[in-house]
N, C-alpha and C positions, 0 to 999 in steps of 0.2 A: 509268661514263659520266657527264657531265658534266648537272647538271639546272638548272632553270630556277630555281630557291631559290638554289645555287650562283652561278647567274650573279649574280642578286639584289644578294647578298652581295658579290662581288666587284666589281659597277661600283654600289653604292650605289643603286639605282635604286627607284624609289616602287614599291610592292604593283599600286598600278594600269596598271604597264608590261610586268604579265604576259603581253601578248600579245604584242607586240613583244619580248618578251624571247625566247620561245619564238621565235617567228621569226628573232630571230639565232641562235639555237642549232642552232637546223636545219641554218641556211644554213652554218654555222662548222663543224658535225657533217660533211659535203658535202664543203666545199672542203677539212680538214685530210682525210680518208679520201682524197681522192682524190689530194693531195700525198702522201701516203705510201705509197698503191699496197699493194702486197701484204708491204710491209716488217713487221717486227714490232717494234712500241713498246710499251714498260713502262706498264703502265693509268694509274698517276700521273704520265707524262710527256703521254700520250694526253690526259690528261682537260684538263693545266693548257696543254694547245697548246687546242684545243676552248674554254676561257674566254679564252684571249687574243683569239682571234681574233673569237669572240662579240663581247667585249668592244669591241673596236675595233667592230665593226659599228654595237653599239650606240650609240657615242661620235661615231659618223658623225650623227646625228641629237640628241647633244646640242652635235656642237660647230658646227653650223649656229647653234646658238641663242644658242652662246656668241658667234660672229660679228657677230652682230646687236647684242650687249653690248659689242663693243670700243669703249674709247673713252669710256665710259658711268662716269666712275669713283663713282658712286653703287653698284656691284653689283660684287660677288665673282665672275664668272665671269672662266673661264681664258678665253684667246680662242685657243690651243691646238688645229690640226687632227689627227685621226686619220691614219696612213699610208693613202696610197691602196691601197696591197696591201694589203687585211685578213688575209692570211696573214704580213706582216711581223714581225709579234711572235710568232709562232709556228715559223718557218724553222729559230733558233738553238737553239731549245728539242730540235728533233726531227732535226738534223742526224745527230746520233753513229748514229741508228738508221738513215740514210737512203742511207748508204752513198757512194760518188764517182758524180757524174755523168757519163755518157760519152755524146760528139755523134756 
């Protein structure tokens, strides 16, 4: 399963964002289990759906910031929003496991 170091690593993020980082992980642990239901995914499809969507969560709050920088061409930030479904970068990942949907 997916940990908080991991996340780290994957969206770059300062040592001092460990709490918030934990908190996206929770929330991204939550929402991809519950998109997937009782389906069965491969641990290392599991785990890299679980940092996408972390990931986006967390990007939700840097790209507010980057927002605030467009425009500003003295600074390197992307001005770049995250997808409003924070499961979007996780859907294609865990598709093959997830079977047809039926209405």
């Amino acid at each position: 399963m997916a940990d908080v170091n991991q996340l780290r690593a994957f969206t770059g993020a300062a040592a001092s964002d460990s709490e918030y980082l934990s908190a996206c992980l929770e929330a991204a642990t939550e929402r991809v289990n519950r998109h997937i239901g009782r389906c069965q995914v491969p641990g290392p499809v599991l785990n890299q759906a679980i940092l996408e969507v972390a990931g986006n969560l967390w990007q939700r709050r840097v790209g507010k910031q980057d927002l605030a920088a467009f425009g500003d061409g003295t600074l390197l930030a992307s001005p770049a929003r995250p997808a409003l479904d924070p499961l979007t970068p996780a859907r294609a990942l865990l598709a093959p496991w997830l079977g047809v949907g039926i209405a």
